[in-house]
Each structure stands twice: as C-alpha cells, then as structure tokens.
C-alpha positions as CSV (number, residue, x, y, z in Angstrom):
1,X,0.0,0.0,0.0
2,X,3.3,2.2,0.0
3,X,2.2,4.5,-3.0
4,X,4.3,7.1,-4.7
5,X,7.7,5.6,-3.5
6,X,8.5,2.8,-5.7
7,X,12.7,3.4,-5.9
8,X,12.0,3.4,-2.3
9,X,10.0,0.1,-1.8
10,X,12.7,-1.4,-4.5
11,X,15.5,-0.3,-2.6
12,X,14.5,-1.7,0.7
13,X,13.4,-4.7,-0.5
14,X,16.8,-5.4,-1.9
15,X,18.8,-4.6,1.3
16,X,16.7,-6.8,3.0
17,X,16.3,-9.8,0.8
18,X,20.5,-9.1,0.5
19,X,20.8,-9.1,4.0
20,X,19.8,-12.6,4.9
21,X,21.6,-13.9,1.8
22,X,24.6,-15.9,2.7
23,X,25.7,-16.3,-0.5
24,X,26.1,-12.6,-1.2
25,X,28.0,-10.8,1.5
26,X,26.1,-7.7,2.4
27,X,28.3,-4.2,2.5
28,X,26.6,-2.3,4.7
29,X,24.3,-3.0,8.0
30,X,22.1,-0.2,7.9
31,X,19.6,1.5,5.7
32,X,19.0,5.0,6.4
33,X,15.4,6.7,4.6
34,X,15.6,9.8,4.1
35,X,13.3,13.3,3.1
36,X,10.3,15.0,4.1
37,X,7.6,14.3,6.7
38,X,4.6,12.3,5.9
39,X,6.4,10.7,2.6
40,X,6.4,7.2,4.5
41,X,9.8,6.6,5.8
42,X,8.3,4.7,9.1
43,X,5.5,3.0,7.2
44,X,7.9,2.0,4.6
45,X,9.9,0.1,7.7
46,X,6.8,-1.2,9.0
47,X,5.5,-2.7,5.2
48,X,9.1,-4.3,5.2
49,X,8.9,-6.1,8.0
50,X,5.1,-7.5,7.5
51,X,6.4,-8.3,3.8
52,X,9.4,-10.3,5.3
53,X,7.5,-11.7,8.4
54,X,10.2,-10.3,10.5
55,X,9.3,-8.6,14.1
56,X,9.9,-4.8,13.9
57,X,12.0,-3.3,17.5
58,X,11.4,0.3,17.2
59,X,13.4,2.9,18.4
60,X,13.1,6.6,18.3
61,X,16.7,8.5,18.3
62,X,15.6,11.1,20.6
63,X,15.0,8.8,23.4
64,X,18.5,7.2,22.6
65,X,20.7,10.8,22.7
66,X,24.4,9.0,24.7
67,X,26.1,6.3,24.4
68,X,24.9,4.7,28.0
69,X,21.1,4.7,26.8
70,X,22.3,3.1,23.3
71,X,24.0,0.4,25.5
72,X,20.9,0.0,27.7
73,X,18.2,-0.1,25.0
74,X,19.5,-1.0,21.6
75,X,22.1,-3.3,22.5
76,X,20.1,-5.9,23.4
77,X,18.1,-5.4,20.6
78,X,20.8,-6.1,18.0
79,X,21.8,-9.3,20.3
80,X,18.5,-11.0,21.2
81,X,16.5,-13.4,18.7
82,X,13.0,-12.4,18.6
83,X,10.3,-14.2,20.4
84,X,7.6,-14.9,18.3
85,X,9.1,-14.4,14.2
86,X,12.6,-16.0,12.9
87,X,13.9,-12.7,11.1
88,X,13.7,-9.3,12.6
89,X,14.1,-5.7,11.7
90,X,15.7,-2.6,14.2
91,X,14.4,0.6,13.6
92,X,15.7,3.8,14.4
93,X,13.4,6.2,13.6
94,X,14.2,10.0,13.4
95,X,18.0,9.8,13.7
96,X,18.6,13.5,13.5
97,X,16.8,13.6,16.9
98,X,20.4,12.0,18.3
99,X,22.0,15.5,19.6
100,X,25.6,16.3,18.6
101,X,26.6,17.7,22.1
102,X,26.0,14.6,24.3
103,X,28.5,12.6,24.6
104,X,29.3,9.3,22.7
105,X,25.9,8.8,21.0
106,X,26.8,8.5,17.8
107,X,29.7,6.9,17.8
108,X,28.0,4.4,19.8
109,X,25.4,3.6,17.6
110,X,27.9,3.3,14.4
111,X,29.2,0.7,16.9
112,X,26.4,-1.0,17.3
113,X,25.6,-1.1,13.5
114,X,28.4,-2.7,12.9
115,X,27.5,-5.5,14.9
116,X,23.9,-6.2,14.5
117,X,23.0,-9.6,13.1
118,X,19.7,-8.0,11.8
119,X,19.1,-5.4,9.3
120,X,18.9,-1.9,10.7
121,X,16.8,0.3,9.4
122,X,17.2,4.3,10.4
123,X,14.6,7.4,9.4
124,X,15.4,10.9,9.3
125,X,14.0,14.3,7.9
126,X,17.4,15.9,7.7
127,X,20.5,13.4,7.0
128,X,22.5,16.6,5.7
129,X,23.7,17.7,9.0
130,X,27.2,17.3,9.4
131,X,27.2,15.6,12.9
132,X,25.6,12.9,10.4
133,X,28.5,12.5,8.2
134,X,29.8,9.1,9.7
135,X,26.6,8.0,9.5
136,X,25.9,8.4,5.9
137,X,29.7,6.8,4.7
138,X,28.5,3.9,7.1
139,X,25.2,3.3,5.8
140,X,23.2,2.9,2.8
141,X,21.3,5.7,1.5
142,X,17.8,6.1,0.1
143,X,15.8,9.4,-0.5
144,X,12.0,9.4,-0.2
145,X,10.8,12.0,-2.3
146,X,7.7,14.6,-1.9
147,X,4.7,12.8,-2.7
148,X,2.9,13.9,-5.7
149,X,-0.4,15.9,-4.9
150,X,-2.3,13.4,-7.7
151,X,-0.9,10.5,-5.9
152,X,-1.9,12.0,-2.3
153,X,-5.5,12.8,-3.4
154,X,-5.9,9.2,-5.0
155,X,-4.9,7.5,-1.7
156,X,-7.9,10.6,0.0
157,X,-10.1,8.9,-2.4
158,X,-9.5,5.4,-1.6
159,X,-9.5,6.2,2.1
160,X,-12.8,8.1,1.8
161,X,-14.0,4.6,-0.3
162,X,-13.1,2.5,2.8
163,X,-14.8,4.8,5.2
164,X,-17.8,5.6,2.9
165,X,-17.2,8.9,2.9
166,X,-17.2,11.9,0.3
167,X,-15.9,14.7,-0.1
168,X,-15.9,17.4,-2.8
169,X,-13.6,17.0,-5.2
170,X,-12.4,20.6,-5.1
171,X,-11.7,20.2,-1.7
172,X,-10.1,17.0,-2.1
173,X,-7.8,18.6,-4.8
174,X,-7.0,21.3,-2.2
175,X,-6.3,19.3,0.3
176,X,-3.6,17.7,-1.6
177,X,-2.0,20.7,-2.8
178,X,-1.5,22.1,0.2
179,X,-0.2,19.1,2.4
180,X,3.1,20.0,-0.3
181,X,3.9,16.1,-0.7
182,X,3.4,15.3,2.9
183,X,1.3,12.4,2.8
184,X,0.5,12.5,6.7
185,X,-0.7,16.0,6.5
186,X,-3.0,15.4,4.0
187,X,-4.5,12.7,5.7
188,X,-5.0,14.5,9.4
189,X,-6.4,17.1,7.0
C-alpha cells in the first residue's frame, strides 16, 4: 500500500532480501530513509517487515541521545532473537533527533551497527547535518521523495472509499496541494 515511493520500496526490499543472503555478503548494515515528513519513511519500515515476516524493534533517536542509553536499550536489541518471528528488523526512527553535544551517542550507535545480526533500518528528515557525516559513509542511503499531490488525493479517495465517505472534489484537490507532498498531513487534513 506504499504508493508514490517505488525506488523506495525497490530499494529496501533489496537490502533486506540481501541481508539474509549468505551467499552474497552484504556491505553495509544499515539503511537509512531519508526526506520530508509524511512521505512514509516509518511505514515504509513497517511494510518491510510485515512483507518479510520479521518482528519490527522500534526505536526513536531522541530517546536514545548518549552512548549509555544506546547500551541500555539498543544493545540488546541487536543481540536478542525475537520471540515470536525468525527474522527481525531494528528501527531507528528519526535519527537527526540524536543530539551532537552529548556525549558518545553517535559513535555508539555506528558501533552498534556494525554489529547487529539484523538489518537496521534508520529514518530521518534531515541526513544533511554534518554531525551525520559518519553515519551516511557507514550506511546505505535512500531518499524518499515529496509525494505527488495526484498521488496524495488518490490514496484521500480510496480512504474516503473505505470509510464511505465523500468529499468534494475541489476540496479534495486542495487538500492535496497544500499538504506540499506530505502524505500524513493530507491525511489529518
């Protein structure tokens, strides 16, 4: 149901799939999406692990700003099996929330990358920032793009369908135009 994204959804499903083949080594542990709010990078996570059958361990960067609380949380994360599923998927969502001045977070969490026996999978609005430069050597890159306002009021459409709703079609059109490719907004709209 990922619509508008489909380098996206090709991309991930390749670092995945790659990931768990042992016949093709695998360069990189991480996969960070990256662009604007409300163009799916969380879903897009989420879609990958129901596609895969893997459990998904989120993670939100803000709550994970040193390198003690990477130790505590997402450490045992990376080392545990999962309970219920035989593959599993780490996300870190919103990676630009890690702040630059505390101290060993990031650093810490490259670490960590590096050893994590399942795919890790980071979000972030603004990967530009150069406390992020490690980061983006270290990792696998893949830009989600604004979603096209045509695409945005097809997906209204199909949700008012569902919810046997209307609404005018102006409005609709409106609606999409002004949530400026961000999915999410339209929607709350």
């Amino acid at each position: 149901d990922v619509k508008g994204q489909d380098l996206a959804v090709f991309k991930i499903k390749n670092f995945i799939n790659n990931f768990y083949n042992l016949s093709n080594p695998r360069k990189k542990n991480a996969i960070i999406l990256h662009g604007p709010p409300g163009t799916g990078k969380t879903t897009l996570a989420y879609a990958a692990a129901i596609e895969t059958n893997a459990e998904i361990f989120e993670l939100n960067a803000s709550d994970l700003r040193n390198k003690g609380k990477l130790q505590e949380i997402l450490k045992p994360a990376i080392e545990q099996k999962s309970l219920t599923k035989n593959k599993k998927i780490i996300l870190v969502d919103e990676v630009d929330g890690i702040s630059a001045v505390e101290r060993g977070g990031l650093p810490e969490l490259l670490y960590l990358i590096s050893l994590s026996k399942y795919p890790v999978i980071i979000t972030a609005n603004n990967i530009w920032d150069r406390k992020l430069n490690t980061l983006r050597i270290k990792c696998e890159m893949v830009q989600l793009k604004e979603i096209d306002y045509k695409t945005i009021k097809d997906i209204l459409i199909c949700i008012l369908g569902k919810e046997k709703s209307f609404i005018d079609n102006k409005i609709l059109t409106n609606i999409s135009l002004k949530a400026k490719g961000d999915l999410r907004a339209a929607i709350n709209d």
